[in-house]
N, C-alpha and C positions, 0 to 999 in steps of 0.2 A: 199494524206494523209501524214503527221506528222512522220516519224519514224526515231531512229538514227542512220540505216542505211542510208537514203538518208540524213541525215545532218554530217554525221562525214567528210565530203570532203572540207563542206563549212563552216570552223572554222566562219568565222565574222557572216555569218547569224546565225550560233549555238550560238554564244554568244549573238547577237541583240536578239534572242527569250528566253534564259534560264537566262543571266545574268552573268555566269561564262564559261570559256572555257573549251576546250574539255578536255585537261588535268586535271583540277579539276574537270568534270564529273567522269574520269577515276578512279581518288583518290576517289573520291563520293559513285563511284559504289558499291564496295566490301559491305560497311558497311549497302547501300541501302537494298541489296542483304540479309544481313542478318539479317535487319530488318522486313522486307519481309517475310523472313520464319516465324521466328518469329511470326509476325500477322497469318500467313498461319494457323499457328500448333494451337495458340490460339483459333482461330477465325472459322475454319474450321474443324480441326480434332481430336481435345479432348474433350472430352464429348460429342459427338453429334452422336445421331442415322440420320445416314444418307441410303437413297433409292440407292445409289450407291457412290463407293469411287471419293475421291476427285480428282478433276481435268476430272472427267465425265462431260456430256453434252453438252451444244454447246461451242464453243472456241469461247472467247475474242476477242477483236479487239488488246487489248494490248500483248502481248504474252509474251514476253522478258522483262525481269527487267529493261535492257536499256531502253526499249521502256515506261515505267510506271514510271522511275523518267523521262525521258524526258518530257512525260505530264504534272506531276506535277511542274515541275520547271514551264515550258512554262505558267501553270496557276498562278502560283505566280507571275512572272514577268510580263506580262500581262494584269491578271485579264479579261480576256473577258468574255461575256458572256457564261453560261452551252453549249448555242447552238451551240457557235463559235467555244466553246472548242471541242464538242463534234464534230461537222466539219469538222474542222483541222485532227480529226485523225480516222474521219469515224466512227463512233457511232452517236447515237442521245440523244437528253439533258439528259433523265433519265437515261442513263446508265453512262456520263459524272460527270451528279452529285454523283452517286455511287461512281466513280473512285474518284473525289475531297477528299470526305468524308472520303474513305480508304486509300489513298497517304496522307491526309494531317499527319495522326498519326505516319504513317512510315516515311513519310520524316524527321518528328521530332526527332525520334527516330535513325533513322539515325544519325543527326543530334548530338545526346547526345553521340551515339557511336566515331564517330568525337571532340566530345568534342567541338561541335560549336554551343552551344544551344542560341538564341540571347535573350536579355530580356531585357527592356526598363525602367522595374520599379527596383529599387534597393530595393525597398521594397518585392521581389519578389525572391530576390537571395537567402536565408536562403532556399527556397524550391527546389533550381536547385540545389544549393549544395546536399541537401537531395539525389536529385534524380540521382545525377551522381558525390559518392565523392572525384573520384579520378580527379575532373575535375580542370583545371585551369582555370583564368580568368582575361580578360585585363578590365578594368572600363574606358569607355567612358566619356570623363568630357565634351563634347558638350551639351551644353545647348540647349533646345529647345522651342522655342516660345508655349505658349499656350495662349487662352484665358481667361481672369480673371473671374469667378464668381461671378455675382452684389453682392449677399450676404459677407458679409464681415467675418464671421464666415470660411464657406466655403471659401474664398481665404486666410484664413492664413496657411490654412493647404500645399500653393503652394508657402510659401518664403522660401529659403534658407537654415534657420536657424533649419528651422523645418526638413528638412532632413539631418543635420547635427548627428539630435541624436540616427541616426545608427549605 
C-alpha cells in the first residue's frame, strides 16, 4: 500500500508517481492541510444533524493529510484506473472514487491558497482573479496545436486575432 511514509526515503520514485519533489510536497502540505479543514467544517460539521460526532465510525484508509494529497497527486499524475488507484492504497474503487471527487476540490483550493491555480483558457482568468485577488500571474505564450473545426464559423473564433481583443 501507497503512503508517504514509505515514499519520503525514495525521492526519485516519489517524484516518478506525484510529479513534484518531496520538498515541494513539504511546501504543498500546510496549505493542503488547511484546505482540508476547510472542506472538513463545510462539508461535515456546520449544519448537519449528525448520529454521532465527526470523525466517529470506521477509519479511513487515508488517515494523514500526507497520505490524502499523496493520492490525489499520484491520481493526477497518472490517471489510473478507480481500481488501480484504489489498490495502490488499499481501498476498493467506490471508496477510491469518493476520495478523487473530494481531493480533487481541496487540491484546488490548495492550489489558489498557493497562488498556483493553473488555467488554460485566458478567457477564464477574469474569474480566477475574482476568486483569488490578491493572486499574481505569469501568462504562458505557448501555443498549442488544436484541431480546426470543418465549419468555418466555428474556426474563426480559434485565429489569433480573435483573442487578441482581451
Amino acid at each position: 500500500m501507497l503512503s508517504y511514509q514509505s515514499l519520503q526515503n525514495k525521492p526519485r520514485i516519489f517524484q516518478s508517481l506525484t510529479g513534484i519533489s518531496l520538498s515541494e510536497f513539504e511546501d504543498l502540505l500546510p496549505s493542503f492541510e488547511q484546505a482540508w479543514q476547510a472542506y472538513v467544517q463545510e462539508h461535515h460539521i456546520q449544519g448537519k444533524t449528525r448520529q454521532r460526532s465527526y470523525g466517529g465510525g470506521r477509519r479511513g484508509q487515508l488517515k494523514a493529510d500526507c497520505d490524502k494529497l499523496l493520492f490525489i497527486l499520484v491520481y493526477f499524475r497518472l490517471y489510473p484506473t478507480q481500481e488501480v488507484q484504489g489498490y495502490l492504497f488499499g481501498m476498493g474503487q467506490p471508496q477510491a472514487n469518493e476520495w478523487v471527487h473530494k481531493l480533487s476540490g481541496v487540491l484546488n483550493q490548495a492550489l489558489g491558497y498557493e497562488k498556483q491555480l493553473p488555467e488554460r483558457d485566458a478567457r477564464k482568468l477574469e474569474a480566477i482573479l475574482n476568486e483569488c485577488p490578491a493572486l499574481e500571474f505569469v501568462m504562458d505564450g505557448t501555443d498549442r496545436q488544436i484541431n480546426r473545426p470543418k465549419d468555418k464559423e466555428k474556426r474563426k473564433k480559434f485565429y489569433r486575432t480573435h483573442l487578441a481583443s482581451f
